[in-house]
C-alpha positions, 0 to 999 in steps of 0.5 A, a space after each residue: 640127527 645125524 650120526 657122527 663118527 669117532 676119529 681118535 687119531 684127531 683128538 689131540 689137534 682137534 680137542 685137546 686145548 679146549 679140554 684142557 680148558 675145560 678141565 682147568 676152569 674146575 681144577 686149577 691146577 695145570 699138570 691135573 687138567 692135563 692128567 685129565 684130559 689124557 685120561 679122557 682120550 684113554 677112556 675115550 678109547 676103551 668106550 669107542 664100542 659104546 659111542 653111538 653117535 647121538 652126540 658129536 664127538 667133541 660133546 662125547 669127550 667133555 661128558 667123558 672128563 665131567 666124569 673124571 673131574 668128579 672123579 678126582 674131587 672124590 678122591 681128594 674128598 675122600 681123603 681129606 678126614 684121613 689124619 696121620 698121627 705119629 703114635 707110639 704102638 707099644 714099648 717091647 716092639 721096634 714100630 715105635 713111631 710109625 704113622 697110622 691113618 685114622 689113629 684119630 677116630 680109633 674107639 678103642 685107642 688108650 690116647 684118648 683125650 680126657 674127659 675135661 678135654 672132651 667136653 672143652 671140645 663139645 662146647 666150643 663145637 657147639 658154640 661155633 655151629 651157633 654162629 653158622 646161618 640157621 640153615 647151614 647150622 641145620 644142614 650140618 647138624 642133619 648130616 654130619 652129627 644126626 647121620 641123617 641120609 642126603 635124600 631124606 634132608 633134600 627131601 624135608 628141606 627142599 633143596 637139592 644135593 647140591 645145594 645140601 654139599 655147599 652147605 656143608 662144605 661152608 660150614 665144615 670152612 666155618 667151623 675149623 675157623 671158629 675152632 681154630 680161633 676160639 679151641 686150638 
């Protein structure tokens, strides 16, 4: 193969349109593609050392932004179970009202719901994963209440990551619908 030679002062006319289109096409929404690919010419720059020319260049940039998509569905991702609730931290301080991330999952939070409440919950959650499809019922259940490692599920149900987190993704869709019908 031949080798092939970086030339960063040709990227944007040369590349930057079919980048953007790339990054569109998994992002939908226009000022993040095109945060993206700026973002990719700037990695693009700082790894030039490391390019070795076995692919073309254009070929070196679009490895470059499947990193960064990824990268932004992380972040997004790992956002999503972060919840803001308005809590009231005592009566003798002044930060009456701030919002604290994660309040929710606090263990040791005195707002916790009742038991009544917790159980009313428990059920209704149950009830809504008994009307998943049996595999994404598993999948779910595997993973999100059982802790079980991704690996270890691919492995025991013969599927890959992949499809382990299109499962899971449907049926966390599915369930805040029945719970949303049938809870809150």
């Amino acid at each position: 193969m031949a080798e092939h030679q970086l030339k960063p002062d040709t990227w944007v006319d040369l590349y930057a349109d079919y980048l953007f289109n790339y990054a569109i096409g998994r992002i939908s929404d226009a000022e993040v593609a095109k945060d993206l690919v700026q973002e990719t010419f700037m990695a693009g720059l700082k790894s030039a050392k490391n390019y070795k020319g076995d692919a073309a260049e254009r070929t070196w940039l679009i490895a470059i932004l499947k990193r960064k998509v990824i990268d932004h569905y992380r972040k997004i991702n790992s956002k999503k179970g972060k919840a803001e609730v308005r809590m009231n931290y005592s009566s003798q301080t002044d930060a009456e009202g701030d919002w604290l991330e994660e309040q929710v999952a606090d263990p040791f939070s005195s707002f916790e719901n009742s038991d009544i409440e917790n159980e009313e919950l428990g059920l209704a959650i149950q009830s809504c994963i008994s009307k998943l499809p049996k595999k994404q019922a598993m999948v779910f259940t595997m993973k999100t209440i059982q802790g079980i490692s991704t690996e270890d599920i691919c492995n025991e149900l013969g599927i890959n990551p992949s499809n382990l987190w299109v499962m899971i993704h449907r049926a966390r869709t599915a369930l805040m619908g029945c719970l949303n019908q049938n809870w809150f």
